[in-house]
C-alpha positions as CSV (number, residue, x, y, z in Angstrom):
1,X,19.2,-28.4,-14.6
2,X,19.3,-32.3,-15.1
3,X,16.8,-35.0,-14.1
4,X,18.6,-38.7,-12.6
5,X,15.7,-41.1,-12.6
6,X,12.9,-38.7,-10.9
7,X,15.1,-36.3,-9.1
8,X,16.2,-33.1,-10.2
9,X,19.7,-31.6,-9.8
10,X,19.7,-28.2,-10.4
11,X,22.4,-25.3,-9.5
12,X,22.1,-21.9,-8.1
13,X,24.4,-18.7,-7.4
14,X,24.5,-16.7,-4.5
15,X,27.0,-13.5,-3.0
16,X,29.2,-14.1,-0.3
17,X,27.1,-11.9,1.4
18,X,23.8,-13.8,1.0
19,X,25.2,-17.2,2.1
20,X,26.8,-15.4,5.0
21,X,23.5,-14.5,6.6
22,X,21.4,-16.8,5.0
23,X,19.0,-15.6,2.1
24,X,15.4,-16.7,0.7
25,X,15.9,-17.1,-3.6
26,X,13.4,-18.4,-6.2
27,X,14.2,-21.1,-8.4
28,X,11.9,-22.7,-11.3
29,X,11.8,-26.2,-11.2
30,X,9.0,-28.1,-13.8
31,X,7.8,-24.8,-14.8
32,X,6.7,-24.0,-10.9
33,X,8.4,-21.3,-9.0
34,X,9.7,-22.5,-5.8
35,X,10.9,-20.8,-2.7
36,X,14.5,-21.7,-1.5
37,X,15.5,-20.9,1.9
38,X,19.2,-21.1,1.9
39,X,20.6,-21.0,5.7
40,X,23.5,-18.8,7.0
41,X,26.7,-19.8,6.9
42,X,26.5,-22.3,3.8
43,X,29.6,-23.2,2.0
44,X,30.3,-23.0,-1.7
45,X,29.7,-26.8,-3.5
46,X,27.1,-27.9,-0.9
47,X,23.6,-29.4,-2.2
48,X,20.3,-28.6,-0.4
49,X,17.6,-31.7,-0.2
50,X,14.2,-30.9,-0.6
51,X,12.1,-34.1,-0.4
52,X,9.1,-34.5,-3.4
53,X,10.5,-31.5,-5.3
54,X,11.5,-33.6,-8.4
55,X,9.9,-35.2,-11.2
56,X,6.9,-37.0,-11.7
57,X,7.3,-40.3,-13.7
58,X,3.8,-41.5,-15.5
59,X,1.8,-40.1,-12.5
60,X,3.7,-41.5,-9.7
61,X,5.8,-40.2,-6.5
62,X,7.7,-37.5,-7.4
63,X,11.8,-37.4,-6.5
64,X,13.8,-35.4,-4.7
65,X,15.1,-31.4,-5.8
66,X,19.0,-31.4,-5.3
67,X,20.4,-27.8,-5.9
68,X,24.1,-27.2,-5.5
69,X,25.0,-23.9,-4.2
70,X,28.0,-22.2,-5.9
71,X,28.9,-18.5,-3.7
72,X,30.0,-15.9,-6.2
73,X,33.7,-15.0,-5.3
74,X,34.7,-12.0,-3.8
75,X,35.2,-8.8,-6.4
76,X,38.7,-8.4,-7.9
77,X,39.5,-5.9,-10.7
78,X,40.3,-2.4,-10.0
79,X,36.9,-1.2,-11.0
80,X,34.9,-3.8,-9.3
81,X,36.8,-3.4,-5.9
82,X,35.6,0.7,-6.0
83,X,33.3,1.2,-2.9
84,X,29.6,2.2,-4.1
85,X,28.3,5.1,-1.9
86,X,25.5,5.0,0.2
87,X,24.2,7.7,-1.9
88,X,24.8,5.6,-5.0
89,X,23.1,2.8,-3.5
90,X,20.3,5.0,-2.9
91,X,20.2,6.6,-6.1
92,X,19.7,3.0,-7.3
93,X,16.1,1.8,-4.7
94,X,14.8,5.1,-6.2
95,X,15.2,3.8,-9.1
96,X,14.2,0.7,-9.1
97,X,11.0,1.5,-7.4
98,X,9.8,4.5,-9.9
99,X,10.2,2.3,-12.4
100,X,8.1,-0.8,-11.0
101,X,5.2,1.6,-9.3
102,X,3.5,3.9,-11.7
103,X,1.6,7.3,-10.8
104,X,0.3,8.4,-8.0
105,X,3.0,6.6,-6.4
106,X,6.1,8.7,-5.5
107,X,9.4,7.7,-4.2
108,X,11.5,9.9,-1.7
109,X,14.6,10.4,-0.5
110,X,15.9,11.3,3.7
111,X,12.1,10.7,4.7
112,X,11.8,11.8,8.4
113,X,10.4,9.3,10.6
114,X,10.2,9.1,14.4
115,X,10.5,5.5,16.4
116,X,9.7,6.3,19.8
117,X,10.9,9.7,20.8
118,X,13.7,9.8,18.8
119,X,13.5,11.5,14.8
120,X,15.0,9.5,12.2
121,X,14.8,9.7,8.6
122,X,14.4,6.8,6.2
123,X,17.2,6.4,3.1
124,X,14.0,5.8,1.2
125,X,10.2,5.4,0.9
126,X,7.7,4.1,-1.6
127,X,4.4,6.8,-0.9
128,X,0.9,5.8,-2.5
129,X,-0.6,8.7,-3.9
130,X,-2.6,9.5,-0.1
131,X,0.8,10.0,0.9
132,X,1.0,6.5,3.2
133,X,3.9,4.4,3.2
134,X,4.1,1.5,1.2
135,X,7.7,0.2,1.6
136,X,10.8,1.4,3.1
137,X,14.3,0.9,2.0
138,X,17.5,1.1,4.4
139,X,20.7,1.3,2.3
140,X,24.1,1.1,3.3
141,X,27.6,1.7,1.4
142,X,28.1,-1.6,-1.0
143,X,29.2,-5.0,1.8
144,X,28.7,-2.8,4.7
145,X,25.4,-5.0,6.7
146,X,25.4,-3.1,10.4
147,X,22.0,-2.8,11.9
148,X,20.7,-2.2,8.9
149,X,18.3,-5.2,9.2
150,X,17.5,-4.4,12.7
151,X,16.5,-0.7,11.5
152,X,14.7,-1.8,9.0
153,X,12.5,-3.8,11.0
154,X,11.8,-0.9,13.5
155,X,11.2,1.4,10.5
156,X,8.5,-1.2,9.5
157,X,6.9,-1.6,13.2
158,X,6.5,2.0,13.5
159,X,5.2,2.8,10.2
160,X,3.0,-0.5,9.2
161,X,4.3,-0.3,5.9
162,X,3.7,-3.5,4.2
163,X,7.2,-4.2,2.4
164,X,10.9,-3.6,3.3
165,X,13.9,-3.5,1.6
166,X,17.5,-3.3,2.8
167,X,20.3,-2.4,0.1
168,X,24.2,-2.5,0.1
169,X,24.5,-2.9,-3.5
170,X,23.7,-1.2,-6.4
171,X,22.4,-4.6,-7.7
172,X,18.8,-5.2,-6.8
173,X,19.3,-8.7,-7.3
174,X,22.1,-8.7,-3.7
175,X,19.3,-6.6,-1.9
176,X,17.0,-8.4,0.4
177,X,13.2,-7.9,0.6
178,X,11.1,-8.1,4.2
179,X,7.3,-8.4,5.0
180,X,5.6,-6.5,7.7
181,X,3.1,-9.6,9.4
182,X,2.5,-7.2,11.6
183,X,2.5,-8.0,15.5
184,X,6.7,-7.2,15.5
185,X,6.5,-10.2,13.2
186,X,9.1,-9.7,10.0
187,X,9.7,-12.2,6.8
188,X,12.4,-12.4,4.5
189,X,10.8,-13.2,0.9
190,X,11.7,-13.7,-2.7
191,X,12.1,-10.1,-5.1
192,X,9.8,-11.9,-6.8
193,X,6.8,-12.1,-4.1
194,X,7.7,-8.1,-3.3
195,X,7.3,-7.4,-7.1
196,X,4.5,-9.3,-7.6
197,X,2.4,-7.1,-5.0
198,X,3.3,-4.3,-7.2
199,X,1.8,-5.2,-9.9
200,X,-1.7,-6.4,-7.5
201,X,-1.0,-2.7,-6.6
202,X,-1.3,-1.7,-10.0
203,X,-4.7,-3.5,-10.8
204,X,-6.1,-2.4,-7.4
205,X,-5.4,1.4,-8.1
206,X,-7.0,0.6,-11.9
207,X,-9.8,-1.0,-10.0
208,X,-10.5,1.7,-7.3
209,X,-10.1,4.9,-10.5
210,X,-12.9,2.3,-12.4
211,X,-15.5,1.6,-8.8
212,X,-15.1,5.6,-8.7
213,X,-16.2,6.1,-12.4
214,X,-18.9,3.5,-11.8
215,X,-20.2,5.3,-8.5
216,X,-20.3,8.7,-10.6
217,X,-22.2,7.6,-13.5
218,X,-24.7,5.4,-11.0
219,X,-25.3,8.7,-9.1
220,X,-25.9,10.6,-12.1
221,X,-28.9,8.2,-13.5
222,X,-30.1,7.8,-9.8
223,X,-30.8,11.8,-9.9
224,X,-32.1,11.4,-13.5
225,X,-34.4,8.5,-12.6
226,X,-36.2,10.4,-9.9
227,X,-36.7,13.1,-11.9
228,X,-38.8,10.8,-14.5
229,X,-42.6,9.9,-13.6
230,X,-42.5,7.3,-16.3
231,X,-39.5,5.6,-14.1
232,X,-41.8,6.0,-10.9
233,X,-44.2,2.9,-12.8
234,X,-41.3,0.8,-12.1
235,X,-39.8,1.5,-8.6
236,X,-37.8,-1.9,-8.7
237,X,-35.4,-0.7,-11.5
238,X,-34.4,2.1,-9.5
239,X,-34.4,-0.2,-6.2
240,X,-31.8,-2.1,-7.9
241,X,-29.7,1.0,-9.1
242,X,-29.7,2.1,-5.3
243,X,-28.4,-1.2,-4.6
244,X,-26.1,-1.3,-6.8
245,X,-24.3,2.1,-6.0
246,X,-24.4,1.1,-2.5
247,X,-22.5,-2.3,-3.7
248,X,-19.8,-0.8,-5.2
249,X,-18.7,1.8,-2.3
250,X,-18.8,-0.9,-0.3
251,X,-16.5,-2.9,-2.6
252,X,-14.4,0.6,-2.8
253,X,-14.2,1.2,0.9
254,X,-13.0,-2.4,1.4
255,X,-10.5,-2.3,-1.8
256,X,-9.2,1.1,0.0
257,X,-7.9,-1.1,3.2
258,X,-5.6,-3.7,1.2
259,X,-2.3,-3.4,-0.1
260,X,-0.6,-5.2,-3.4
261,X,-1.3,-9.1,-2.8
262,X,-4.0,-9.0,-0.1
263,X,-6.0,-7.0,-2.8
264,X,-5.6,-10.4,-5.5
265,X,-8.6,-12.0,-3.9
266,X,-10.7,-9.1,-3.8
267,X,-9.9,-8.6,-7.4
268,X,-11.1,-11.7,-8.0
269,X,-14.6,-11.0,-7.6
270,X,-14.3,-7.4,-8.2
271,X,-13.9,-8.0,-12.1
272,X,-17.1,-10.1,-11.6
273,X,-18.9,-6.9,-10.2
274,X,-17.6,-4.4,-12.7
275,X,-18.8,-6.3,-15.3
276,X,-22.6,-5.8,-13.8
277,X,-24.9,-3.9,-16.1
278,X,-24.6,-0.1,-15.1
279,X,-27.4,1.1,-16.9
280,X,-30.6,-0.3,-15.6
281,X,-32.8,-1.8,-18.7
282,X,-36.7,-1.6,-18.7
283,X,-38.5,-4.3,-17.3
284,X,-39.5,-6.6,-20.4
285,X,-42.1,-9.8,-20.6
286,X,-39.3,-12.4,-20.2
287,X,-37.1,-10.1,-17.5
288,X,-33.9,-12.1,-18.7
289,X,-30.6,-11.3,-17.9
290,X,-27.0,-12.6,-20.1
291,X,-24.0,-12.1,-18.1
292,X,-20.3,-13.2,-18.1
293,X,-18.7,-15.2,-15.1
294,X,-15.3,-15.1,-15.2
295,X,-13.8,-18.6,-12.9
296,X,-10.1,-19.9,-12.6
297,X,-9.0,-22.8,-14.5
298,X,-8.9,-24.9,-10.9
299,X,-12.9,-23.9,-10.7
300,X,-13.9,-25.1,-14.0
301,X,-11.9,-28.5,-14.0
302,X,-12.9,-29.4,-10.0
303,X,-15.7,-27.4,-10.0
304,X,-16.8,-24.7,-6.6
305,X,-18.7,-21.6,-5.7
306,X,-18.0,-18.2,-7.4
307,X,-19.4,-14.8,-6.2
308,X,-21.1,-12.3,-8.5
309,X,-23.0,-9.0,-8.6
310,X,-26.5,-9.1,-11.2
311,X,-28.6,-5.7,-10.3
312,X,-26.6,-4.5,-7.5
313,X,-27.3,-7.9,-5.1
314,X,-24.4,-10.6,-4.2
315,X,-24.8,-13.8,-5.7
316,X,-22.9,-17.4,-5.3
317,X,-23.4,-19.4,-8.3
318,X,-22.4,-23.0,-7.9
319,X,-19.8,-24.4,-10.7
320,X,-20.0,-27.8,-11.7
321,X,-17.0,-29.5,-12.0
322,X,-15.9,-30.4,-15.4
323,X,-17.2,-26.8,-16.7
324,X,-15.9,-25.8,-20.0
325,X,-15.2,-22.3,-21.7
326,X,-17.8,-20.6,-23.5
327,X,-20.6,-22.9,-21.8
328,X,-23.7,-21.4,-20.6
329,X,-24.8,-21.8,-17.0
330,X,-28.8,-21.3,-16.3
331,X,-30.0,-20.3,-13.2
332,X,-34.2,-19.9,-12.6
333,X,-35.8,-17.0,-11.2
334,X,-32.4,-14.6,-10.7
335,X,-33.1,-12.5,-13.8
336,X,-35.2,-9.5,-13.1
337,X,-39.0,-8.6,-11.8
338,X,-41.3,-9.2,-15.2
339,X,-44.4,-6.9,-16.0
340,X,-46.4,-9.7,-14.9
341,X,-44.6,-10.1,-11.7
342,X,-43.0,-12.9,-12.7
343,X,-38.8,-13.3,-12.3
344,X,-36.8,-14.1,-15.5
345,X,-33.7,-16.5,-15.5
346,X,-29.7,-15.5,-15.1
347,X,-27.9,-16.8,-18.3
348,X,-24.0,-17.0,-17.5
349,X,-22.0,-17.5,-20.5
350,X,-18.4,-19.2,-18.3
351,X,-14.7,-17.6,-19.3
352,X,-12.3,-19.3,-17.6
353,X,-8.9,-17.3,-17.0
């Protein structure tokens, strides 16, 4: 990659079969991943435009991205020309996916399907550990295309699983990757995007085995606390236990419904939540509480509205722009009911992420 004045001229490498029916690839430009979508048909040595891409001089209009494609030529030795299996090639999804999605995922091989009245089975399937489908891979012998992308699609409609992938190559980096938009509606994207929703996978099955332990333990001093006359002085401590369980299945029944990167946003505000006190304190004179919010750098520097959870009940605090690290926020009356029937005050020490 080079820079002329502001714009930026960078290269990138593609298979004969990509540029032959056009292909979606990442490329970093600035230290920001960008989205390429390189049309069918494009010949090796051509440049793609892509207008305020480039650099940035001293704060002013940024130039133009250049990016020469170069097509990778067509295999020649001995070895190389040796036709990969479809078998191979399926040996190789299986792979790649048991090593990116980690238990109770399971990957499976000849999965039988039915579109419509006829049976079918799938070359292979990415299974969360209720046994749904999360992605779906049609593979092929190595060059060989067909209607692979057309079955793939259909195997997507009729199963609403959220990711495809079609393979004729032992090389995940010549497969292609699909979204399911629902509605029919299909979109080529970037192995990057597709692996990126694996890891939002991974932190949403962390989240849900945490909400679970949370419920458990909340249940448990619930039963305890109604068993204790001393507790019965102070019904608002168990009030706010009640709420709280109630809270977090709602936040687990909702966490259930998403897959991979819808789950990101609910994340978001789910670390907020688990970080809510889980075993409820006395009421005290002052009825103060000290919490954690954690905000995105974009929060703190412009400044917005974050969502929390302080004794089981929602809360939006509002962030001030120019809000630094480690700073304590104050907000009057949200702490809990005093002895004197007073409210105390919600101290929020800020980490921004």
């Amino acid at each position: 990659m080079n820079f002329t004045a502001n714009n930026v001229h960078a290269g990138i490498t593609i298979s004969s079969t990509a540029a032959a029916r056009g292909c979606v690839r990442q490329i970093n430009v600035n230290g920001k991943d960008l989205h390429l979508t390189i049309p069918a048909g494009i010949k090796s040595g051509q440049t793609l435009c892509l207008k305020g891409r480039g650099y940035s001089i001293d704060g002013g209009e940024p130039g133009d991205l250049y990016v020469k494609i170069s097509i990778q030529p067509p295999l020649t030795s001995p070895e190389q020309k040796r036709v990969e299996s479809q078998g191979e090639v399926e040996n190789a999804v299986k792979s790649y996916l048991s090593g990116l999605f980690p238990s109770p995922f399971s990957v499976k091989r000849q999965y039988p399907l039915r579109i419509g009245a006829n049976p079918s089975n799938a070359d292979v399937v990415l299974c969360d550990g209720e046994g749904n489908l999360a992605a779906v891979a049609v593979c092929k012998r190595n060059g060989f295309i067909g209607n692979g992308i057309t079955q793939l699609h259909a195997y997507l409609g009729t199963t609403h699983a959220r990711f495809g992938i079609f393979a004729n190559s032992t090389r995940p980096e010549l497969w292609t990757f699909h979204e399911n938009l629902g509605r029919n509606q299909f979109k080529e994207v970037p192995r990057a995007r597709f692996e990126s929703a694996v890891f939002a996978e991974q932190e949403r099955q962390s989240a849900l085995e945490q909400l679970q332990q949370r419920i458990n333990l909340l249940n448990k001093q619930k039963s305890e606390l109604e068993h204790e006359s001393e507790w019965q002085q102070q019904p608002s401590v168990l009030e706010r236990l009640k709420q709280q369980t109630e809270q977090l299945e709602a936040a687990k029944s909702e966490l259930e419904k998403v897959f991979g990167v819808k789950a990101s946003e609910a994340l978001k505000w789910l670390k907020n939540l688990l970080e809510d006190d889980v075993i409820p304190a006395r009421e005290t004179s002052d009825g103060d509480i000290y919490r954690t919010l954690t905000i995105s750098s974009a929060c703190a520097k412009r400044g917005g509205r974050a969502v929390m959870y302080v004794g089981g009940k929602q809360l939006t605090v509002k962030v001030p722009a120019g809000t630094k690290d480690g700073q304590t926020l104050r907000i009057r009356g949200q702490g809990y009911p005093t002895v004197g029937g007073g409210q105390g005050d919600l101290y929020l020490k800020i980490s921004v992420s």
